[in-house]
C-alpha positions in Angstrom: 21.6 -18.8 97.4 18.9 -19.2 94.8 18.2 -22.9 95.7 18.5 -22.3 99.5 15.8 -19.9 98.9 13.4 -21.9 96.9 14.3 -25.0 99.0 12.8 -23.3 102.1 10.1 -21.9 99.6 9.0 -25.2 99.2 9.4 -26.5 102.4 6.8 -24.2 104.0 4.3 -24.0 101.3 4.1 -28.1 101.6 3.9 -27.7 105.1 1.3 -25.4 105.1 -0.8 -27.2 102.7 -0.2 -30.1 104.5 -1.8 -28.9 107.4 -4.4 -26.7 105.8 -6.9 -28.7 107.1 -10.1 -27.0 109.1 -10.3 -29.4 111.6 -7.9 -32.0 113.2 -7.9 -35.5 112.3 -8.0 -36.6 116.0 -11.8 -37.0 117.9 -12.6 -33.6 119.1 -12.7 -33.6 123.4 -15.1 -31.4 124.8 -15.1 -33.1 127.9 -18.0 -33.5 130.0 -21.1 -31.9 129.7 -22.0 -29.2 131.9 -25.4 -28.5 133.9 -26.7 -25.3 133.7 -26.6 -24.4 137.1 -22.9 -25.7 137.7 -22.4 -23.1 134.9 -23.7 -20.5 136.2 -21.2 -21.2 139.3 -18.4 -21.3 137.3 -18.7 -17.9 134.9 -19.5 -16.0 138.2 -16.2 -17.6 140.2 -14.6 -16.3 136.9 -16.2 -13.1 136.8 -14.7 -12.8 140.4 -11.2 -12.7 139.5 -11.6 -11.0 135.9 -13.7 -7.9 136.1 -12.6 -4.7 137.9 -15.5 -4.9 140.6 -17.3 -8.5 140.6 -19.2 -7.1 143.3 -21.1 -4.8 141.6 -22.4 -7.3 138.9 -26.5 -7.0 138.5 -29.2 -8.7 135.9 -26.6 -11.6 135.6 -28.8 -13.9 133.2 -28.0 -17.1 131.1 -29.7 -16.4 127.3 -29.3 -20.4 125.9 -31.3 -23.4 127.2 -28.8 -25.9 126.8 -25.2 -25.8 126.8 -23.5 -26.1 123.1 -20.6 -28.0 122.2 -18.3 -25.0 120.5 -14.5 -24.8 119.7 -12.4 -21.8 119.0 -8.5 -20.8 118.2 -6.7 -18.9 119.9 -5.1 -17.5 116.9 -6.3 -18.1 113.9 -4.4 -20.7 111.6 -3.8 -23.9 110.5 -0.7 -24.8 113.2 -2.6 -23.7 116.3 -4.7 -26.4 117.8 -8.4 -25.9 118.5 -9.9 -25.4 122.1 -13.3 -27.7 122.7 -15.7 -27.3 125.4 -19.5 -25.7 126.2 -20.5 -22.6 124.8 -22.8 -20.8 127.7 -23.9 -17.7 126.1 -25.0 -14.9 129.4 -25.4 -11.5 130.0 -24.5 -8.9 132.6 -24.2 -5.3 133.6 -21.3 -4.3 135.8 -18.9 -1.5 136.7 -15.8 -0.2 134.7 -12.8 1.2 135.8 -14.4 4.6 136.1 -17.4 3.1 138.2 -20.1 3.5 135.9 -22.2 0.8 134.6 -21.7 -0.2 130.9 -24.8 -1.8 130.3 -26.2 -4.9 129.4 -23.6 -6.9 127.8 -23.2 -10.1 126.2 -20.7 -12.6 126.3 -19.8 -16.6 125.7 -17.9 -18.4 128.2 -16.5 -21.6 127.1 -16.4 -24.5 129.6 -14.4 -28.0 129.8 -14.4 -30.2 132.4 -15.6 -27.8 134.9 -13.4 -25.0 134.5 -13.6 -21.4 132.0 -10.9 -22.5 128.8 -11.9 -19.4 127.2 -14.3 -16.5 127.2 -15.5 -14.5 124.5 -13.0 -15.8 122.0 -12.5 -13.8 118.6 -12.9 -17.2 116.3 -15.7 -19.4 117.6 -17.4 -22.3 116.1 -20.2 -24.4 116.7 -19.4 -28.4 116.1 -21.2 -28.5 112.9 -18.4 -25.8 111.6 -17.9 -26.0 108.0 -14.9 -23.2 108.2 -17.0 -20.0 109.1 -17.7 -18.4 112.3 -21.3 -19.7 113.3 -24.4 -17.8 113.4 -24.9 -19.5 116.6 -22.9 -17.9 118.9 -23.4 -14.3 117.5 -23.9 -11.9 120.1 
């Protein structure tokens, strides 16, 4: 029982530190890069379907010049694989559930190849990441 243990010990720390690297080996993709005005298309065809009244969205605003090239994880961890695309960082004020305005908030969407792969992600790096979140995409 004692070697089955440390056998399977030993098996998942190699495999771990095998893949304890930050970043993948592999080219990162994040696909094409996106206009700011098809942007600004695509985070309010999102908004449509994700917030509780899309209709009642005002002072919609985009706060970066240029789109960045970002990735994040889902869950954080060396055996998840990391999700590329182009960090638009905007603003909004809308309803909630209640029907009262929240406020000006801010929010990152991510972007690859013309659709939303994820939107204010917990985990988000900038493609000069050298293992901490950037200051970048703070908000």
């Amino acid at each position: 029982m004692k070697y089955i243990i440390y056998t399977l010990f030993t098996i998942v720390f190699a495999t771990g530190c095998a893949n304890s690297k930050w970043r993948s080996d592999t080219p990162p993709d994040y696909g094409t890069q996106v206009s700011m005005e098809n942007a600004e298309t695509i985070i309010k065809e999102y908004m449509k379907t994700s917030l509780k009244d899309p209709y009642s969205v005002q002072d919609f605003k985009i706060l970066n010049s240029d789109p960045k090239k970002c990735f994040w994880k889902n869950i954080y961890g060396s055996f998840y694989p990391n999700y590329y695309g182009w960090c638009i960082i905007h603003q909004y004020n809308a309803k909630n559930s209640y029907g009262a305005y929240i406020g000006l908030e801010k929010h990152v969407a991510i972007i690859k190849d013309g659709k939303i792969s994820g939107y204010d992600p917990k985990h988000l790096y900038d493609e000069k990441d050298s293992g901490g979140m950037t200051s970048s995409f703070k908000y």
